[in-house]
N, C-alpha and C positions, 0 to 999 in steps of 0.2 A: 504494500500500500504506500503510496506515493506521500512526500511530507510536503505542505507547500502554507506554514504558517508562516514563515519568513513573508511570502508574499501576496498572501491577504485573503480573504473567504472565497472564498465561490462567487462569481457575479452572474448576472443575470444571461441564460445563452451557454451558459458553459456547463456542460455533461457532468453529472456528479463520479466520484469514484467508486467503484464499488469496495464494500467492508463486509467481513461476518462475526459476527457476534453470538453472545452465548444469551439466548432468550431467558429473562425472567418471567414474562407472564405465563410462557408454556413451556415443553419441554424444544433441545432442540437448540439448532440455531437458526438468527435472522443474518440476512443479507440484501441490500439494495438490491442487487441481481433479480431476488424475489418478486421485486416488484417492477422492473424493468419489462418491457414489451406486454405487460401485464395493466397497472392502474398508477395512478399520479400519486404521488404520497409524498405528506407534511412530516420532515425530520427533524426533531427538535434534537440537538445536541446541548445538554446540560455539565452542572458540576458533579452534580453528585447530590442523594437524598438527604446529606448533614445542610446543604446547604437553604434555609427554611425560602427564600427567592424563588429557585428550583421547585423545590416542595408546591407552593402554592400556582408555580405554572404551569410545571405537571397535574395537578389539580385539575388545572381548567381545560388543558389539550383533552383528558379523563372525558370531562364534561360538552365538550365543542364533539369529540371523536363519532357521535352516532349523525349529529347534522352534515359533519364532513362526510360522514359515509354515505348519506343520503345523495350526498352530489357524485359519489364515485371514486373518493378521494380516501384513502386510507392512511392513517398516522403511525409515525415510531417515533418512540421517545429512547434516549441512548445517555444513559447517568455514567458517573466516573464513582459506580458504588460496586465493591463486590457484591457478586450475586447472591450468597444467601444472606447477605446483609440486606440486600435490596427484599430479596424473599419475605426476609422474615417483618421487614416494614409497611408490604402490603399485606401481609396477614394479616394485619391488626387495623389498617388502613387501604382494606378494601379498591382497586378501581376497573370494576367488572369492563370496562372499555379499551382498557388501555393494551399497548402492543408496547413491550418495554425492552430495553436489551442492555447488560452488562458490557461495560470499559473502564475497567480500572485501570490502564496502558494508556488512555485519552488517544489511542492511535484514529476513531472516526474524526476527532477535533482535529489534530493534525492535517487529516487527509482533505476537511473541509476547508482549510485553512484558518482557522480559530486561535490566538496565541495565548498560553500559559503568560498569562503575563507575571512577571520578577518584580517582587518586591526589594529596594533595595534602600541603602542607607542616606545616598542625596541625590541619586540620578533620576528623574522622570523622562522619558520616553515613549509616549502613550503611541500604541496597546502594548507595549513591550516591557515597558519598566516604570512602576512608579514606585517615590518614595514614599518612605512611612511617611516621612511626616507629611506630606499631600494626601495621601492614606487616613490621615489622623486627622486633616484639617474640613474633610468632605463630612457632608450633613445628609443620612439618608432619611426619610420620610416614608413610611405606608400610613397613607390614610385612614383613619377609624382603626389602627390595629397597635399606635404608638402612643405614648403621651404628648412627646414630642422628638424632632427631629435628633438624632446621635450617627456618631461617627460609624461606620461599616463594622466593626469587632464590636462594639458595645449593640448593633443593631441585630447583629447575627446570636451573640449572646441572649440577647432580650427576646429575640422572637422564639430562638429555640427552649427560651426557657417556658417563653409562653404557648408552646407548642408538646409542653410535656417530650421533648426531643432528646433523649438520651446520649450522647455522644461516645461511641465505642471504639473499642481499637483501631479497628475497619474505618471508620470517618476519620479516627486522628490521623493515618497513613495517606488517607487520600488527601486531607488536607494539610500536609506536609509537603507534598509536590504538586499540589495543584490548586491554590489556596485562589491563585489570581485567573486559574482558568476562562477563558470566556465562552459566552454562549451563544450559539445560534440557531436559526428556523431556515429552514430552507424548502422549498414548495418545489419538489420534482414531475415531471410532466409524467406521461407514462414511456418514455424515450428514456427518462434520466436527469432530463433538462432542463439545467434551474430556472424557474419563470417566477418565482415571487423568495425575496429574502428579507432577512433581518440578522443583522447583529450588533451583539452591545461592543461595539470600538469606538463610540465616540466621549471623547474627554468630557467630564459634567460640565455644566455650563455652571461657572459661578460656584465649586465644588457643593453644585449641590444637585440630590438627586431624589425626586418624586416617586416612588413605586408604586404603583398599582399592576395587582394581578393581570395577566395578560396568557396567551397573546389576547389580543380582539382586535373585530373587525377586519374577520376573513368571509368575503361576500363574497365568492364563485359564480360566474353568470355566464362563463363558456368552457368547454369542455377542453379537459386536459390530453 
């Protein structure tokens, strides 16, 4: 599988790679392939289930995944959780819809072009490198679910606390090497072909950042 995070995501027109992975919702493994010359499918590439972000947009692809099916369109979500880490957190949190796949290697992020961004001591380099203390000086927001606005570690703290989110060996590991990971959606035709994207590369404006669960406002009105 090809690396091309050096130079940047998937755009729009450009053929995805294919990847296989080790299915969590069923037994088995997934692979783009699968879905190639087949049906259009929505790839969210995440952090990983420690991360409570993740958590609640996974959530919602859960939730979208029966409308998108309706249109033809079929989803995989692909965490940076081991698998029966991952297992054992839909046991308990349910998402009868969902089509999930294990990467703790981040090798589908890589191949989409996604970068692990490094955190470091005073270099900022956005998506590549930023400093803690940039790190430390940024203000995240979810609405209705904070008191108020706090820095990214006190945010991930506070949500996972407020999430009854247990934090195991398995999340300390992945978030050892992948803490700055980023994430993206990417809408495959039935060819392959990226036709609708998102990713989080851009620097906050004003180090600050609004979250609301997402994705939204995927309205499909011709055929992939």
């Amino acid at each position: 599988m090809s690396d091309r995070a050096d130079v940047g995501p998937l755009q729009l027109g450009e053929t995805a790679p294919n990847f296989v992975l080790d299915a969590i919702t069923r037994e088995g493994k997934i692979a783009i392939d699968d879905f190639r010359g087949e049906k259009p499918v929505l790839v969210g590439l995440y952090r990983g289930l420690h991360c409570p972000f993740c958590r609640r947009h996974i959530a919602t692809v859960s939730l979208l995944t029966p409308a998108l099916n309706a249109k033809g369109i079929e989803t995989l979500t692909v965490v940076n959780t081991p698998i029966e880490r991952a297992r054992l957190y839909l046991r308990y949190h349910p998402m009868p819809a969902l089509l999930a796949a294990s990467d703790p290697e981040r090798a589908s992020h890589r191949a989409f072009g996604l970068p692990n961004m490094q955190i470091t001591e005073g270099e900022s380099v956005w998506p590549h490198k930023v400093s803690m203390s940039d790190v430390k000086a940024m203000r995240v927001n979810v609405p209705g679910e904070m008191p108020e606005p706090m820095d990214p570690f006190a945010t991930l703290e506070y949500l996972n606390k407020k999430d009854n989110y247990d934090i195991t060996e398995a999340d300390q590991q992945m978030m050892a090497t992948g803490v700055g990971q980023l994430m993206g959606q990417f809408l495959l035709d039935r060819n392959g072909v990226v036709r609708w994207t998102f990713a989080s590369l851009s620097a906050p404006k004003n180090r600050a950042i609004d979250y609301r669960s997402g994705p939204t406002g995927f309205i499909f009105s011709k055929s992939f």
